[in-house]
N, C-alpha and C positions, 0 to 999 in steps of 0.2 A: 458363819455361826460363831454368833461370841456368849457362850456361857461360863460364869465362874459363880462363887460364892456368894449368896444374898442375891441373884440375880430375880426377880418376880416372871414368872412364867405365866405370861397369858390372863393376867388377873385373879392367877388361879392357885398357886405353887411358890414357893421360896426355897431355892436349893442350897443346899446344906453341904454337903460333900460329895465329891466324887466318888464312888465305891467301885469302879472298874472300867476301864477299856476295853471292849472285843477291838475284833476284827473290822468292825463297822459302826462302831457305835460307843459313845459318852454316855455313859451310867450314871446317875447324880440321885442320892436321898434329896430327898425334899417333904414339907409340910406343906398343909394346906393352909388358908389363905386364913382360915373362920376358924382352924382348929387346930391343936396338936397333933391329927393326923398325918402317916408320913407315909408317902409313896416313893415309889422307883421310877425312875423317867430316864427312857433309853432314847437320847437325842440321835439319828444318824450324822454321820461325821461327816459334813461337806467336804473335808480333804479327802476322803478314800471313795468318796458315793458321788460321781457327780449330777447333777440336778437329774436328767432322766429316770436313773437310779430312784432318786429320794421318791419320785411321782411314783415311779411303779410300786416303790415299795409301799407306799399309802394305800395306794387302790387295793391292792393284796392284803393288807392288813384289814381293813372296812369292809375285803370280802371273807374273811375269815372271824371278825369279830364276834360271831355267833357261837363259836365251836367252843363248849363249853366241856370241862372235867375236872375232877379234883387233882389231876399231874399234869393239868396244863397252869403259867402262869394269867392270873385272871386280867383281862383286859380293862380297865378302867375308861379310857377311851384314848383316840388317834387324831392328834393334830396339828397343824402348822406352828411353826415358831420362826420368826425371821425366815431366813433360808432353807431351813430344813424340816422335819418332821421329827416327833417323837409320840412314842408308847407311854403313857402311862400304867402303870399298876399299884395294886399294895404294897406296901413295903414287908409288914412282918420279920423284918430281921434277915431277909434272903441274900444270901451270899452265893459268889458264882464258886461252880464246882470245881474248875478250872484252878481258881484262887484257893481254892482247899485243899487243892491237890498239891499245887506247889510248896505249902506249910508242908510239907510230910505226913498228913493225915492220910489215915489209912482205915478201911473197916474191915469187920469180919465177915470170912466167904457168904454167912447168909446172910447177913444184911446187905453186902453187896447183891444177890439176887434178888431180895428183895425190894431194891431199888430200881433195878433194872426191868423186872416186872410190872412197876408203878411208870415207868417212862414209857415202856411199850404198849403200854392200856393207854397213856394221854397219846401217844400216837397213833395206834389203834383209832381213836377219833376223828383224826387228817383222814387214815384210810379208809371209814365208814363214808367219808363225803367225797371219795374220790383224788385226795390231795396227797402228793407225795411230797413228804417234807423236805428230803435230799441233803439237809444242811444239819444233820446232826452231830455233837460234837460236846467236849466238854463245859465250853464255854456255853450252850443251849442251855445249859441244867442247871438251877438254882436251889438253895437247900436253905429252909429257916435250923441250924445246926450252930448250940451255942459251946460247943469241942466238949461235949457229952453224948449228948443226945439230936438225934437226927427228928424233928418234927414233921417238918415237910420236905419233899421232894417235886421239884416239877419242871416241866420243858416249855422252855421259851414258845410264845405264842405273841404272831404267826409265826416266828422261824425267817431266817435269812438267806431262802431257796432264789429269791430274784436279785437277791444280788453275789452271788457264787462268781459273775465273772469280772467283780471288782477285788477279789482278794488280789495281794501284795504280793505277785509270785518273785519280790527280788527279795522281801525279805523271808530269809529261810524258816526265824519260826513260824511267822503267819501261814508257811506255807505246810510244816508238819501237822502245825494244830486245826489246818480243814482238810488237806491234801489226805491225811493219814486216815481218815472216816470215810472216806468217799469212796463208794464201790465204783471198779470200773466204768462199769457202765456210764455214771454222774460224770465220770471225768473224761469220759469220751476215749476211751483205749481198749473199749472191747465192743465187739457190736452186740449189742445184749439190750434189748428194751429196759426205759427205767420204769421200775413199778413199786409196790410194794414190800416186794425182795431186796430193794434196791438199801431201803430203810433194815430190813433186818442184819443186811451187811453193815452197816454203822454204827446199830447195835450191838453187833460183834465185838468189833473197835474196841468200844467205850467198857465193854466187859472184858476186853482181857487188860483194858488200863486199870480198871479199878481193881485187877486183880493181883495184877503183877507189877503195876508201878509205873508203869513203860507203855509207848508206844510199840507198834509194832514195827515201825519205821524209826531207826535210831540217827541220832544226829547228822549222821554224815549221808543219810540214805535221804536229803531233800531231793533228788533228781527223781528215784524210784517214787518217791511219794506222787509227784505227779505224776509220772509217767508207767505205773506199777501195782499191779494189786500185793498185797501182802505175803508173804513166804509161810505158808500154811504149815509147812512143816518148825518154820522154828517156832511158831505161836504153840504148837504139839510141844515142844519138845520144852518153852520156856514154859509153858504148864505145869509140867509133870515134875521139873526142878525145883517149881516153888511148892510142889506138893500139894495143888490143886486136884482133887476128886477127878478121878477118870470121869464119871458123869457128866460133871458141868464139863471139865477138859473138852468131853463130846457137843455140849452144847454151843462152846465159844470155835470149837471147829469146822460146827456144821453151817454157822452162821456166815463164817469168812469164806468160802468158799468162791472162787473165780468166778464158777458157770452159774446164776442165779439158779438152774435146774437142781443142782445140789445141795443152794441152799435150803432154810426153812420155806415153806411155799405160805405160808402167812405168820403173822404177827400171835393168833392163837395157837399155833403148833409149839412157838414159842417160848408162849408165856407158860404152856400144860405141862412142858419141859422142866421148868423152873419151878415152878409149883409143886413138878412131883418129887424133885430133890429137895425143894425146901420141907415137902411133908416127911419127907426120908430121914432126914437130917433133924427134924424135930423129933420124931419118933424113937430113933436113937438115944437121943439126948435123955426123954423123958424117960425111957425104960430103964437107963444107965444111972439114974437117981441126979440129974444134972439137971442146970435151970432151963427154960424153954429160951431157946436162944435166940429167938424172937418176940419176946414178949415185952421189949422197950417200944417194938416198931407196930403194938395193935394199932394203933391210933393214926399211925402214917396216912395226911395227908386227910385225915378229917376231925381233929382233935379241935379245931375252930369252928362255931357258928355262926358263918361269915353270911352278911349280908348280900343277896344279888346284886354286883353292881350294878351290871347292865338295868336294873329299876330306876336307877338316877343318873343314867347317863341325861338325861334330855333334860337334866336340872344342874349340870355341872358348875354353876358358876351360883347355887345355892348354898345359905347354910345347911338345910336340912338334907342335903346329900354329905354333907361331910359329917355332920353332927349323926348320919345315918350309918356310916361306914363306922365310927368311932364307938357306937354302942352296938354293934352288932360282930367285932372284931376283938372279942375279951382273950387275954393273955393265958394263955396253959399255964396251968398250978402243979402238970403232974409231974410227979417225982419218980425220976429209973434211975438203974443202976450206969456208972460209965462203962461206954465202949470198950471194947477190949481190945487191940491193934493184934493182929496177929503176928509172930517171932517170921522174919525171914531164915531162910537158910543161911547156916553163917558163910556159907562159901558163894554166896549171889556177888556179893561185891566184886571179887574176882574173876565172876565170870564177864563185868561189862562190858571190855575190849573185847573179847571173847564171842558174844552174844551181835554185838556191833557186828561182825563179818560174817555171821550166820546168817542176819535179816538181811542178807544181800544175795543170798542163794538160792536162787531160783523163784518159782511164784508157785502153781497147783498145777496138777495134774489130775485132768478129768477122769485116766484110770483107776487113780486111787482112792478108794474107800475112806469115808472118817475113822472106819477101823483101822485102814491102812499107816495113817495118818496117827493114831493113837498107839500103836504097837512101836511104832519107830520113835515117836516119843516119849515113850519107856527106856526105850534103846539108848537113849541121850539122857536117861537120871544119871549121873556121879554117884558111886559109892563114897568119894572124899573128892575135893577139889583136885587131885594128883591123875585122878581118871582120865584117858581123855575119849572126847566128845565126838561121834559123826553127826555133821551137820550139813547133810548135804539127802538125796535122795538117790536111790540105787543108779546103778549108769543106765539100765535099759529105762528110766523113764525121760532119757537128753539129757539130763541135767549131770553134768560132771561132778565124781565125790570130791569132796574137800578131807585133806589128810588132818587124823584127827587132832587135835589140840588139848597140848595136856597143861595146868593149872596148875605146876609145882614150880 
């Protein structure tokens, strides 16, 4: 695969810049050929995929082409280029999550559920047809967000579930940023069927990142990351530190849960969960004579009158399918207020060595309750950084205490 700049894709496309890297794939803006229409073109990377790879992924993609939602990204169409394959879609401004994550962007707890409800409805889609997606993660999720306002949100479609056993296990972040979403089961260390529980464990993940900044697997824990499900009790305990609602606290504990049996048992149980904290939290707000703390995010994810592409796919190499996307793809005029970044605790920083040796302690315990599991990370709030911390779980559940660590 040789793409760069100005490169004409397929008679069809002119790439313009690279806009990101995954794990498997060259990300390149591009216009089209008849217009100043600009799509996103996720080439696979013949270095990390080798040819087998690239087939399957096509055939998977062309059988998933059809799954349509407003939190999935829209498929434009799927096909050969030299060596490899690639996805087209719309452009609209979409930036990976991943990539906005690492600027230090940060949103507020309900917008954060609010996002996370809009990813589990386009997943929610996979599992009305039967498909487990497996491969969710930050870099899945794509945001048209201009460091205001959040427009859209949406998950990579089809998803990169066939090729899960080309990731890069020598290098260590490639290996955090899949290894760390993957429930057991996907990673083959628990005998547990993969199902659709499998996805709400991922979802897990991805909400206590956006909530807390962090993986659940900190830098030094690449070995656990493949070989380890998450330490449920520190994700309790780095909850309650950052001052995270016991509710949701409850929601991002039930989700990670080892035994799939204790997770959520579907994606609705899920989403009814966040809904009724988002209604809580709205309610609040509003009786408390404050603004509706959601009302930048009505529009999320249908604030455009986008044309069905899938109408012009069979005309792809016409004007009238570009000149079609182009008047049916009108720019948002509306005007919100900016994001608000929520204050961390001043004493998080101090706790990151801290924290590092906690996510190393132990995994779950099928005895204990998400009560369980929420009481004890209470037990691990600091009155002042000088506190110190149990990070560990009682000795009768195996797991050895860790003496506590104090922050002065």
């Amino acid at each position: 695969m040789d793409v760069k700049e100005h490169t004409i894709v397929n008679t069809c496309y002119i790439l313009q810049e690279e806009v990101w890297h995954d794990s498997f794939s060259e990300i390149w803006r591009a216009t089209a050929m008849f217009s100043a229409t600009q799509f996103l073109l996720w080439f696979l990377d013949t270095k990390r995929v080798p040819k087998e790879g690239i087939e399957a992924f096509r055939q998977m993609g062309i059988s998933r082409y059809n799954i349509q939602h407003p939190a999935l990204v829209d498929i434009v169409e799927i096909e050969r280029f030299e060596d490899t394959v690639f996805i087209a879609s719309e452009y609209g401004g979409k930036r990976c999550l991943r990539d906005i994550l690492q600027k230090g962007v940060t949103f507020p707890i309900e917008h954060v559920c609010r996002f996370i409800v809009e990813i589990a409805e386009g997943l929610d889609a996979f599992h009305r047809k039967g498909i487990i997606y497996r491969h969710l993660n930050a870099e899945s999720v794509w945001l048209v967000y201009n460091g205001e306002n959040v427009e859209e949100i949406k998950l990579l479609n089809p998803g990169y579930d066939s090729l899960v056993d080309y990731i890069d296990k020598a290098d260590p972040q490639s290996v955090l940023e899949n290894f760390s979403y993957m429930a057991p089961e996907v990673k083959g260390i628990a005998d547990y069927p993969v199902d659709e529980r499998s996805d709400i464990y991922s979802i897990g993940v991805l909400l206590f990142k956006l909530l807390t900044g962090k993986l659940p697997f900190k830098s030094q824990s690449v070995d656990r990351a493949l070989n380890n499900s998450v330490s449920v009790l520190h994700v309790a305990n780095s909850l309650f530190r950052r001052q995270i609602p016991e509710e949701l606290s409850s929601i991002v504990v039930r989700a990670l849960r080892r035994n799939p049996k204790l997770r959520y048992q579907s994606l609705i149980e899920l989403i009814k969960d966040l809904k009724k904290f988002l209604d809580e939290k709205r309610k609040e707000s509003l009786q408390a004579g404050l603004a509706d703390p959601l009302a930048s995010l009505d529009f999320l994810n249908r604030n455009k009158n986008r044309v069905e592409a899938s109408r012009y796919v069979q005309a792809i190499n016409s004007i009238s399918y570009f000149q079609a996307i182009t008047e049916g793809n009108p720019q948002s005029d509306s005007k919100r207020q900016p994001l608000n970044v929520p204050v961390m605790p001043p004493w998080a920083k101090e706790m990151e060595s801290f924290e590092e040796l906690e996510s190393v302690q132990g995994e779950d315990n099928d005895s204990y309750t998400v009560e369980d599991y929420l009481r004890l990370g209470k037990e691990a709030l600091p009155e002042s950084p000088s506190r110190g911390v149990p990070v560990s779980l009682p000795a009768e559940t195996g797991h050895q205490p860790v003496e506590a660590v104090s922050f002065s």
